[in-house]
N, C-alpha and C positions, 0 to 999 in steps of 0.2 A: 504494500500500500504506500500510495507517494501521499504527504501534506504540504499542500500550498497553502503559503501562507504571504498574502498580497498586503503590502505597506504603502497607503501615498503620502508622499513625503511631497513638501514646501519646505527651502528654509528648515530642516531638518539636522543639520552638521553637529550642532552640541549634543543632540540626543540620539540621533540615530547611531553611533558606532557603540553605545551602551548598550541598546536594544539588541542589535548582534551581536552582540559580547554574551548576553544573557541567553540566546539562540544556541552558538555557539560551547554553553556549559551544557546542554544537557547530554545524555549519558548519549552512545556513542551510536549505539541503534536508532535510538528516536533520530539523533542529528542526519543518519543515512538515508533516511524516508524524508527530509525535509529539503523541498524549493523555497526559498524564498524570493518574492519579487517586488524590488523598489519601484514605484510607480513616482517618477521626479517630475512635479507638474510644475516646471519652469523655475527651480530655483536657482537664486542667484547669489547662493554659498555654496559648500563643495561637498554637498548631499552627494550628487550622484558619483564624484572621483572617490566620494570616501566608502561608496557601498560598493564601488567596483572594486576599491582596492582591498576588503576587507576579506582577509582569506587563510578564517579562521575553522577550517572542516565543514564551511557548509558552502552549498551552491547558494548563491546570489544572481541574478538576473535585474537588470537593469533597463528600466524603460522611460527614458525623457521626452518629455513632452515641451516645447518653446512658448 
């Protein structure tokens, strides 16, 4: 079983690498079934370079919007 789990993010850069971080900790099976995907609706801090670069054992997908 895959879970996706869709984030949209504005202006997100202070909080969002916490909330992966937390994604990130859980135990290693859960983290294997898990997609994440940032939905960056046009921001103009480093939301979406920070979810790209974030590659802590989980998949991340990245979807910007202008």
């Amino acid at each position: 079983m895959t879970i996706h789990v869709v984030l949209p993010a504005f202006n997100e850069a202070r909080s969002l690498p916490n909330l992966l971080d937390r994604f990130s900790a859980l135990p290693a099976e859960t983290r294997s079934s898990l997609r994440v995907v940032v939905v960056d609706d046009g921001s103009t801090d480093d939301t979406a370079t920070l979810a790209r670069n974030h590659n802590q054992g989980l998949t991340v997908t990245v979807v910007s919007h202008e």
